[in-house]
C-alpha positions in Angstrom: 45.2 150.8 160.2 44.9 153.4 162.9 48.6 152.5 164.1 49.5 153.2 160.6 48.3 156.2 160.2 50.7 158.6 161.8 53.4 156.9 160.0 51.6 157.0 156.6 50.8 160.5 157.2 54.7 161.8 158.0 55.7 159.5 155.0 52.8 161.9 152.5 54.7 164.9 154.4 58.0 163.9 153.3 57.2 163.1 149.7 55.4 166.3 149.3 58.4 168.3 149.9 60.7 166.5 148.2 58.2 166.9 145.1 58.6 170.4 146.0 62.6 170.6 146.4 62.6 168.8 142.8 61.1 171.6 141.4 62.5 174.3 143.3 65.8 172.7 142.4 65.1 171.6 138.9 63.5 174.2 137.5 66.4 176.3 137.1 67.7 174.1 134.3 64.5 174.7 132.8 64.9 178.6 133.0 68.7 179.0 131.5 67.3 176.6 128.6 64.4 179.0 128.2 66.5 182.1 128.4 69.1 180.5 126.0 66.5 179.5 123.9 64.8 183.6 123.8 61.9 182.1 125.5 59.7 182.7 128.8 58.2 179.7 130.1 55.4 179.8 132.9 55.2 177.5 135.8 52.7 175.3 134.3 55.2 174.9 132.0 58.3 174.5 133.9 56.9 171.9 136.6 56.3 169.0 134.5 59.7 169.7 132.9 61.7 169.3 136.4 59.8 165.5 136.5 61.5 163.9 133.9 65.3 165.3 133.5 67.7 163.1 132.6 70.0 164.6 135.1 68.3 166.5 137.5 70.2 167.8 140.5 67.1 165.8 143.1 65.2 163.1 141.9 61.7 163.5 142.2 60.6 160.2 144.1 59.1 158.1 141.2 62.2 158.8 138.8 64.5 157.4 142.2 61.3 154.3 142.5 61.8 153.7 138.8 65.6 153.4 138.3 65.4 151.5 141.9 62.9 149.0 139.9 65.2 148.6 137.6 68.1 148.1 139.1 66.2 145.3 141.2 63.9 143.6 139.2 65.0 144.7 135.7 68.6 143.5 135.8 69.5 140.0 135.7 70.8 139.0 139.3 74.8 138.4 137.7 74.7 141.8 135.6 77.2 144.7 137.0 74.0 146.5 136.4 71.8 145.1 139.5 71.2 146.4 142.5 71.0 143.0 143.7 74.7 142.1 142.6 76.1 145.1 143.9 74.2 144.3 147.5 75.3 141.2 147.8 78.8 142.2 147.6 78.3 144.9 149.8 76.0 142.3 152.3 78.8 139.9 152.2 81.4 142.7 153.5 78.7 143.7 156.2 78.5 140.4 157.8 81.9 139.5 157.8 82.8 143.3 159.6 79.5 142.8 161.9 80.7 139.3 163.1 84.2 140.7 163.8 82.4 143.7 165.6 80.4 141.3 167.6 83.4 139.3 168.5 85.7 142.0 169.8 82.7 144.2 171.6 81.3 140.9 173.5 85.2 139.8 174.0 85.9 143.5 175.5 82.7 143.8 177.9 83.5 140.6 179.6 86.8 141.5 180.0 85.6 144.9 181.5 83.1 143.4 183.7 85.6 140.8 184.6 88.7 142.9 185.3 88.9 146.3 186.6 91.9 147.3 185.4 90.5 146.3 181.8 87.7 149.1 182.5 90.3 152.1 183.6 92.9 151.1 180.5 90.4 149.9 177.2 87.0 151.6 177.8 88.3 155.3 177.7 89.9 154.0 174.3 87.6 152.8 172.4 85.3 155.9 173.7 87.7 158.2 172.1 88.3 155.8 168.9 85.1 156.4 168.3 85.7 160.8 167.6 87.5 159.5 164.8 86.4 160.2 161.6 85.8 157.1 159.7 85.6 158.4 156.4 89.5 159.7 157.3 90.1 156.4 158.7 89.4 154.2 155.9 91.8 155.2 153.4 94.5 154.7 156.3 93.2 150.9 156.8 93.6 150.7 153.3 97.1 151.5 153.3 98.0 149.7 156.0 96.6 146.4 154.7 98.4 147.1 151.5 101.5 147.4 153.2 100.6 144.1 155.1 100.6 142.6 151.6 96.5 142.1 151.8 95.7 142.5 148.7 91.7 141.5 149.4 89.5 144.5 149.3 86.9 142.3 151.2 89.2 142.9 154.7 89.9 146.7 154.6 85.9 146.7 154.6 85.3 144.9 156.7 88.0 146.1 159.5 85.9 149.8 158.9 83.0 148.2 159.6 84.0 145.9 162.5 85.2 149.4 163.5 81.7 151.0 163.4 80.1 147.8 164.9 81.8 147.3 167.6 81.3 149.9 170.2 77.1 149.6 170.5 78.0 145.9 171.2 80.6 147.2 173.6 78.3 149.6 175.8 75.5 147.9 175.9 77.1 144.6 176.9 78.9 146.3 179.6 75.9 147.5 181.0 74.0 144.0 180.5 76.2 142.4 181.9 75.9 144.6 185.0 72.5 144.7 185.3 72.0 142.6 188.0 71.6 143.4 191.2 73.4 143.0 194.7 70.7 140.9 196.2 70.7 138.3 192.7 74.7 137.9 193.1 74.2 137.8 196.7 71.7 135.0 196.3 74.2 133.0 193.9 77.0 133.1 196.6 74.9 131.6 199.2 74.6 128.7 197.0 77.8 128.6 196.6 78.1 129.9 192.7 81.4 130.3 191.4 82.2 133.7 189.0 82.2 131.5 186.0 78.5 129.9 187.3 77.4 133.0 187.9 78.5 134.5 184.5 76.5 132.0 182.9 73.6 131.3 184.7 72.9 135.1 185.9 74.7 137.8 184.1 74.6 136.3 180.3 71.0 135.2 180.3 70.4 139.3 181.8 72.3 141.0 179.5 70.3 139.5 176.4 67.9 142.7 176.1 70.6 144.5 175.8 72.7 142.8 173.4 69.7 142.0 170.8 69.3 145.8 171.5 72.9 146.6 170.8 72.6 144.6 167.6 69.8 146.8 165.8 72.4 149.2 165.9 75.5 147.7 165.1 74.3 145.9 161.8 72.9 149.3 160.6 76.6 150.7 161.5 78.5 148.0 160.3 76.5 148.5 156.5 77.5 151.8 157.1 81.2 150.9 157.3 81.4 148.9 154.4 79.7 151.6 151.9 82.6 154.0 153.2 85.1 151.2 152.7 84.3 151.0 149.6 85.2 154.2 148.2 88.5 154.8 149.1 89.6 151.0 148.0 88.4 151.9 144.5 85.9 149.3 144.5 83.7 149.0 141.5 81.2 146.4 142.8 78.7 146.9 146.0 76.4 149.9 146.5 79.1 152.0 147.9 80.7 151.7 144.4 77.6 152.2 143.0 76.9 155.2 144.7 80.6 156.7 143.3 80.1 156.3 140.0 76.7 158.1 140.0 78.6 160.7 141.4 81.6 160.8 139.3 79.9 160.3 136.1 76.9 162.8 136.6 74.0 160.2 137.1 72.4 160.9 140.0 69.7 158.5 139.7 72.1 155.9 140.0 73.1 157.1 143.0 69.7 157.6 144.8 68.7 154.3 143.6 72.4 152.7 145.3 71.1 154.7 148.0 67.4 154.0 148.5 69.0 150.0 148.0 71.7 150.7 151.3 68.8 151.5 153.2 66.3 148.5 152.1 68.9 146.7 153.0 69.5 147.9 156.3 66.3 147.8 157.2 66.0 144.0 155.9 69.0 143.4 158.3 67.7 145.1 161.2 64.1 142.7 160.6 66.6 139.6 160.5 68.2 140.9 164.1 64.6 141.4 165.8 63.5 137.8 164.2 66.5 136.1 165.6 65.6 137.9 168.8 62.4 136.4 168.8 63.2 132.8 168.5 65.8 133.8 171.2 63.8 134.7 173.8 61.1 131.7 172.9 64.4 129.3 173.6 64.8 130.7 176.5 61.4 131.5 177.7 60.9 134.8 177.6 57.6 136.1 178.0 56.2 138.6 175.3 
C-alpha cells in the first residue's frame, strides 16, 4: 500500500485538474446558451452543467469511463460498435508490424556487430529515417503499396509500424550485443571459440536485458504505428478509425474512449513483453 501511494496520489492530481479543465472548458457553452437564452446563470449552476454535455469539448473522466464501459462491456464482441472489435483489428496490425520490426532491427544489429562496413553505411540511415515524420510518411506507404497492386490495408499498417518498431530493437541490440567485455572474448578465443560459437554462447545470451528492454518500447511504438496507419488508408475498423470518426463527426467521447482503449491496450502488451521476459530468464537461469 505504501508503494502505491505516490502513484495513487499523482493519479488524484491528474483527475482533479482535468475535472477542472472540463469546466473551465465547458462552461462556455453553458454561458452563450444562458446569454442566448436572456439569462445569468451562477457557478453553482454552470458546473454541474459542464458534467453531462453531450458534446463537450473535454470529457470529464467518468463521461470518458462510461462510454469506455460501453464500448467494452456493453457491445457485443462482433458489433462495429465495440471497443473490443475495433482493438482486435488494430492488435492484429500491431503484431504483424512488431514481428516485422523485430525481424529487421535484430537482422540489422548482427549485421552491424558483425560487419563494420554495415555500421558506417546502415546505422546513420536508419538514425536519420527516424526524423521522418510518420504521420507524413504513412500516406506515402499507402500510395506506394497501391501502386504495388496491395490492395490489403492490413500491410500499409503494418509497414508504419514495423517502421516505428524497429529502431529501439535496433539500438539496443547493437549495444547488447557489445556488451561484453575484452577479457570474456579473450577468454572464448583461448578455448578456441569460433565467431559463430561465440555469438551464441556469449554475445546472444548478454544482449537479452537489452532486447526484452528494447521490446517494452517497440510494442508501445509499433501500436503507435498502426493507429497512424489507419487514418490515412481510410480504415473504418480499429481504434485508429475509431478515433477519426469521433473526430469527424463531432463525438468526442468516442474518441477519448478509442483513446483511453489504445492505451489499455498498450499497457496490456507491454505486461505480455515483461511476462515473456520472465519465463525467459527462468529458462535460462537468471537470477531475480
Amino acid at each position: 500500500m505504501t508503494s502505491a501511494r505516490p502513484v495513487l496520489t499523482v493519479l488524484a492530481a491528474l483527475v482533479a485538474i482535468w475535472y477542472a479543465a472540463s469546466v473551465w472548458m465547458n462552461a462556455t457553452w453553458v454561458f452563450d446558451q444562458a446569454e442566448r437564452a436572456g439569462q445569468s446563470v451562477t457557478w453553482a449552476e454552470v458546473v454541474p452543467q459542464t458534467m453531462a454535455q453531450a458534446r463537450p469539448l473535454l470529457p470529464p473522466p467518468h463521461q470518458v469511463a462510461a462510454e469506455l464501459w460501453k464500448g467494452v462491456a456493453g457491445q457485443k464482441i462482433t458489433s462495429k460498435r465495440s471497443l473490443v472489435y475495433h482493438g482486435l483489428i488494430t492488435l492484429r496490425g500491431t503484431m504483424m508490424g512488431f514481428a516485422l520490426g523485430i525481424v529487421l532491427g535484430v537482422a540489422l544489429a548482427v549485421s552491424i556487430v558483425r560487419y563494420r562496413v554495415m555500421e558506417l553505411s546502415v546505422m546513420p540511415w536508419a538514425i536519420i529515417s527516424q526524423t521522418i515524420p510518420i504521420v507524413a510518411l504513412a500516406p506515402m506507404i499507402l500510395t506506394l503499396s497501391n501502386q504495388m497492386g496491395i490492395d490489403s490495408r492490413e500491410v500499409p499498417k503494418a509497414i508504419i509500424s514495423a517502421y516505428l518498431s524497429f529502431f529501439p530493437v535496433l539500438v539496443s541490440m547493437v549495444k547488447g550485443l557489445r556488451s561484453p567485455d575484452q577479457m570474456q572474448l579473450d577468454q572464448l578465443k583461448t578455448y578456441g571459440a569460433s565467431e559463430n560459437q561465440t555469438f551464441w554462447k556469449l554475445r546472444l545470451p548478454a544482449s537479452m536485458p537489452y532486447f526484452f528492454a528494447s521490446l517494452k518500447v517497440a510494442v508501445a511504438a509499433a501500436l503507435i504505428g498502426t493507429i497512424v496507419g489507419e487514418l490515412p488508408t481510410g480504415a473504418i475498423e480499429g481504434l485508429g478509425a475509431r478515433m477519426l470518426i469521433g473526430s469527424q463527426f463531432g463525438e468526442p467521447l468516442i474518441m477519448w474512449a478509442a483513446l483511453f482503449a489504445a492505451a489499455i491496450l498498450a499497457g496490456m502488451l507491454i505486461v505480455t513483453v515483461g511476462v515473456i521476459e520472465r519465463l525467459a530468464n527462468t529458462r535460462m537461469g537468471v537470477r531475480p
